[in-house]
N, C-alpha and C positions, 0 to 999 in steps of 0.2 A: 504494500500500500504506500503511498505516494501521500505527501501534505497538504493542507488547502493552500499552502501559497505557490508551492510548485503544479499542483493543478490549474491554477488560476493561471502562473503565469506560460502554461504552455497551452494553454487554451487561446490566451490572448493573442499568442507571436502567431495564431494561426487564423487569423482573422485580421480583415482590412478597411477600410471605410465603405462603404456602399459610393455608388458614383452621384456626382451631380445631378441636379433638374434646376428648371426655371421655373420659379413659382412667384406668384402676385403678392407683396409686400403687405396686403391685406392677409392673406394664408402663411405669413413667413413666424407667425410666434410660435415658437417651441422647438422649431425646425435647430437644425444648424448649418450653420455658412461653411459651405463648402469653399467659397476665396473671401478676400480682404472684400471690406466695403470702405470704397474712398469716398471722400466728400467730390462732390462735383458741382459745389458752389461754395462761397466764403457767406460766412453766420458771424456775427450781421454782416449784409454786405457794403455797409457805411458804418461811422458814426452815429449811432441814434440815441434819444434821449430815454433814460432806465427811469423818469420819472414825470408828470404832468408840469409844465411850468413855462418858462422863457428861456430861449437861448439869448447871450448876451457875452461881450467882450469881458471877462474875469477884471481886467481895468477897469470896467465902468461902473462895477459891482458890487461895491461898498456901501456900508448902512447907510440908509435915508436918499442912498441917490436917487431920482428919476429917471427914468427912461420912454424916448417914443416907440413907441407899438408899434411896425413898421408891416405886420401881417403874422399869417400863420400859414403851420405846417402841418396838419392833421395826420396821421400814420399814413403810407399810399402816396401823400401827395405834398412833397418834397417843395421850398420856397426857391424861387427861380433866382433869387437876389444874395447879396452879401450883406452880411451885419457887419453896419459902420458904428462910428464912436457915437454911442449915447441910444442906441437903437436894440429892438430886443425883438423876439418873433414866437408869438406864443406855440406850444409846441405841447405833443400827448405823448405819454408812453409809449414807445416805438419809432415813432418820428425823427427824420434823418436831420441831424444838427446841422443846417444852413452854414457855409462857406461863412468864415469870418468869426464865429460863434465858439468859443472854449470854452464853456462853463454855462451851468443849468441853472436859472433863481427856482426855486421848489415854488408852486402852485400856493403852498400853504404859507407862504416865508413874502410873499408879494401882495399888494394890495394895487388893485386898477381903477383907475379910474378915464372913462372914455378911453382912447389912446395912448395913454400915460400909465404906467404900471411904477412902483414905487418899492426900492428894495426896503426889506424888514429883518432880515437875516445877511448879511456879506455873505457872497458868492466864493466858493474856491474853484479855483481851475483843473481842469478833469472829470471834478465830484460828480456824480450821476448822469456821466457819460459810459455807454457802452462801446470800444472802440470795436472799426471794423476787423471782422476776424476774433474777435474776441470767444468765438466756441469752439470756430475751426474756419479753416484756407482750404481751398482749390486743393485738394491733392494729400491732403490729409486723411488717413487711417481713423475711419470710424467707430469699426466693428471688425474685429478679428475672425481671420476665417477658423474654425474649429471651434465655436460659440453658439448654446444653444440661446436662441433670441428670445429675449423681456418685452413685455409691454414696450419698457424703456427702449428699447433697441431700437424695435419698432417706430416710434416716434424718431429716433437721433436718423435713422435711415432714413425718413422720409421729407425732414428736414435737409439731408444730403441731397436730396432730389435724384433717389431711387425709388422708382414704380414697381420694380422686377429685384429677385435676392435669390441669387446661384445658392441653394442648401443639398446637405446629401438626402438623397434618397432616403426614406424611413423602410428599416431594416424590416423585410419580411418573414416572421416568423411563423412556419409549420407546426403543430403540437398536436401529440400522437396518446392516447391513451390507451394500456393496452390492459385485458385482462378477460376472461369466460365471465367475470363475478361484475364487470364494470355495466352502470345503464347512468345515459346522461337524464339530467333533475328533469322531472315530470314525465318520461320514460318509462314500461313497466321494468320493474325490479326483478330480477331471476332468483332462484330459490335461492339462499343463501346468497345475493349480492348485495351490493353495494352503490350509495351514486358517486358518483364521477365528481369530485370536488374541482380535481388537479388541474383539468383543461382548461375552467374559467377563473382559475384564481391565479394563474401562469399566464394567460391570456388576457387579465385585467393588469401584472404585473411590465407585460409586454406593452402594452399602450402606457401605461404610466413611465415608461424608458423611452416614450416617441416610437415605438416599431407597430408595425401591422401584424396582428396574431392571423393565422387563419385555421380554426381548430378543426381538425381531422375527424370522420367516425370513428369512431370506438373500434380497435381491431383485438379478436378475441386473439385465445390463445393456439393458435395454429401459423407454425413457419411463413405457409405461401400466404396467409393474407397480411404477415407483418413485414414478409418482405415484398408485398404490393406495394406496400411503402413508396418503396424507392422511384416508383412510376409519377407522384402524387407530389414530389417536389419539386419538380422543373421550374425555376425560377423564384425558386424562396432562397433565403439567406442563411437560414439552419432552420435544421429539423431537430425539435426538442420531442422525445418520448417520455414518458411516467410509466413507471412497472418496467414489471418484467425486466430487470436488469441485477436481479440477485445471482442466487446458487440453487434455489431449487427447480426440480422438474421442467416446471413450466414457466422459467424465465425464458424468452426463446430472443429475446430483443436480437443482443448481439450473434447468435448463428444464424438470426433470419435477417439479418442487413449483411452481416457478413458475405452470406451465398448472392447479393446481388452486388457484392464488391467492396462494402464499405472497411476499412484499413481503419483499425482500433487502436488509437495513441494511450490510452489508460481507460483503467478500469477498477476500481474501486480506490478511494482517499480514509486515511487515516483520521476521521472526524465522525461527530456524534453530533446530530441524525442525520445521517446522509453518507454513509459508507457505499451503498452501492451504483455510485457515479461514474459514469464514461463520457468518452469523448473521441471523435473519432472524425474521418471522412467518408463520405457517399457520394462516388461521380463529380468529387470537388465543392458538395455541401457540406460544410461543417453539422455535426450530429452530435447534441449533447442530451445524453441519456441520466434523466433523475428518478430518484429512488419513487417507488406507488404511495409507502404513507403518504397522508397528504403532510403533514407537517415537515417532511424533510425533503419535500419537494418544494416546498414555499422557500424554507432555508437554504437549500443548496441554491434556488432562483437569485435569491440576495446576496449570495457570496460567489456567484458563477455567472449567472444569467446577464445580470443588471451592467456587470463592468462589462462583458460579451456585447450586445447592445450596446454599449458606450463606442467601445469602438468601433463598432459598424457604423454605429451612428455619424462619427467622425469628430466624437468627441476622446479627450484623455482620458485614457482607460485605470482604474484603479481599485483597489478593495475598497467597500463601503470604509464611511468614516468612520473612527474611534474616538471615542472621548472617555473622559474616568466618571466612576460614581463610589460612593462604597454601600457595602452589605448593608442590607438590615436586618439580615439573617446568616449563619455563618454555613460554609457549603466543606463538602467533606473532598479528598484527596482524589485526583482525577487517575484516569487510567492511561494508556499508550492511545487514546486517540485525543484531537481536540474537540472540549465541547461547547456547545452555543444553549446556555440556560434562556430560556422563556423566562420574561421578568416583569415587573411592574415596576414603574418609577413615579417616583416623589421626593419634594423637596425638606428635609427637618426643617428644624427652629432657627438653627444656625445659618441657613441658607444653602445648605451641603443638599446633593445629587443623591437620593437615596434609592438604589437598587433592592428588591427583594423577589429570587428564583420564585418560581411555584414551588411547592414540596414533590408534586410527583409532573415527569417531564416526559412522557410517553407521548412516542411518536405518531401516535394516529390523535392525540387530542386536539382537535381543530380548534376548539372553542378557544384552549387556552391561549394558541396565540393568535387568535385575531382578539383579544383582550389584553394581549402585552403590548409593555410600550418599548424593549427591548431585547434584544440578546445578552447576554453577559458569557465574554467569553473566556475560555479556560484553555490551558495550552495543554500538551501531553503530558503527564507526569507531575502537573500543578500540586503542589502539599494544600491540605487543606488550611481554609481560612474563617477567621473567628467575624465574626458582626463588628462591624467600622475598618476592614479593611478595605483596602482600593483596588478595583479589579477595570480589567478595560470591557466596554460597554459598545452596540452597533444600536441606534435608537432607530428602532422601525418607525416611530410618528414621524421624523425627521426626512426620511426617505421618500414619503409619501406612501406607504405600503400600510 
């Protein structure tokens, strides 16, 4: 058996971004930018005013002085003139500061009268000027390619004066469930089966990483219909299965991919729940096989799936984040695999990150982790630890999962 980070990372080196498309900057959130987006105008593109008031020579601009109104410049429509000595040109937020003009009397700092406006506050030169260029120039680096896009992004690019945003392709994911006992929800149930958790809760985890699921029938347990398989993903990105990838009988995953070519880079990881993990190729689809519980099908999704996805997606691929919490309960001495406790978190009195396992961690209990707010993980051979110590933590709320 092989480690999760050595499984991780030979998973990754075997996987590449998905290629380009042109998509409408209205569909570009969540996507990611497959190249650089440059500015292809300067923001602002003058000098405008960052506040309602009077442009006016900074020299003229001293308490009590008067000034003639000599016009305005409403945001749009710029004063065709130069401000001379003693003249001012009223002006709104956004409005491009009129030739001649260094310095803004504040709206609220002036008093008017007809033509005549009257400083009440001295003027500084610069103050409540946005100069041009002041967010970005012609040619400037907006939004880096390998970025999945915000709202904000959004906006900075369309103020770049892009309509259109080169992104990769969303990763098409195939997902196979396999098993005699499997019936998907509202489907009849076979004698002694079971429903089908894995395809939609792999398939919802697939959309919340940007990729397209497309969930497969149910293939029982018979070779030729698992290795129909292979006909059924022309043009998907990987094909993920559940089941059927242990030691007994009727795992048949990997001899019924195998017979239609698929070349098996590993097969089972040293970690708890989810030991019986593969990974492999099919006609040049990457094939990643998780365990049937459903709980360590969820888990191995979060520590395998999720950074897999990342980088097809064309983003930096990496293990979920880590952060510390300590016990609120003390957990006993681990064994030669690593393991990911199901956990609930809260904050003490102190303000400290309070982790507490469930007591029993059984891999078919669905409930308990979609009621957890974390993993708590434990390495091989961990000694056991007492309540308040510091162990490292994967927060499923944080992930979106």
């Amino acid at each position: 058996m092989i480690s999760v980070d050595e499984a991780r990372g030979r998973i990754l080196d075997a996987l590449r971004p998905t290629p380009a498309e042109i998509v409408a900057l209205a569909d570009a959130w969540n996507r990611v930018t497959a190249q650089d987006v440059v500015a292809r105008l300067t923001q602002p593109p003058a000098d405008v005013s960052a506040m309602d008031g009077y442009a006016l020579r900074a020299a003229d601009g001293g308490l009590d002085a008067s000034l003639r109104v000599v016009g305005a410049a409403p945001a749009g429509h710029p004063f065709d003139g130069r401000v001379g000595a003693g003249e001012a040109v009223r002006l709104f937020t956004g409005s491009v500061v009129p030739s001649g003009a260094d310095a803004i009397l504040l709206q609220e700092d002036a008093t008017r009268d007809g033509d005549v406006v009257r400083v009440n506050e001295a003027v500084v030169a610069g103050r409540h000027i946005r100069r041009a260029g002041q967010d970005f120039s012609v040619g400037d680096l907006v939004v880096a390619a390998g970025r999945r896009i915000t709202a904000r992004d959004v906006g900075l690019a369309a103020a770049a004066n892009h309509p259109w945003l080169a992104v990769h392709r969303r990763p098409r994911v195939a997902i196979l469930a396999t098993g005699d006992e499997i019936a998907m929800p509202g489907e009849p149930i076979p004698t002694g089966g079971i429903v089908s958790s894995n395809s939609h809760a792999l398939a919802a985890l697939v959309r919340a990483a940007g990729g397209e699921p497309v969930v497969l029938p149910v293939a029982p347990d018979d070779r030729s219909a698992i290795g129909a398989v292979a006909d059924s993903v022309v043009g998907m990105d990987m094909l993920v299965t559940t089941g059927g990838a242990s030691v007994g009988d009727h795992d048949l995953v990997i001899e019924s991919l195998k017979a239609r070519g698929m070349t098996l880079d590993f097969w089972q990881i040293a970690m708890r729940p989810g030991k019986p993990l593969l990974f492999g190729q099919l006609g040049g689809t990457p094939v990643l096989g998780l365990p049937g519980n459903p709980v360590s099908a969820i888990v191995c999704g979060t520590l395998f799936l999720l950074p897999a996805l990342a980088r097809m997606s064309g983003l930096p691929a990496a293990p979920p984040p880590v952060s510390t919490a300590v016990l609120g309960s003390g957990v006993k001495q681990n064994d030669h695999r690593a393991d990911h406790l199901r956990a609930i978190v809260s904050t003490d009195s102190a303000g400290r990150i309070v982790v507490d396992p469930f007591p029993v961690q059984d891999s078919a209990m669905l409930r308990r982790l979609a009621n957890a707010d974390a993993l708590v993980l434990r390495a091989p051979h961990a000694p056991a630890l007492p309540k308040g110590a510091e162990v490292g933590i994967i927060r499923l709320d944080s992930l979106g999962l």
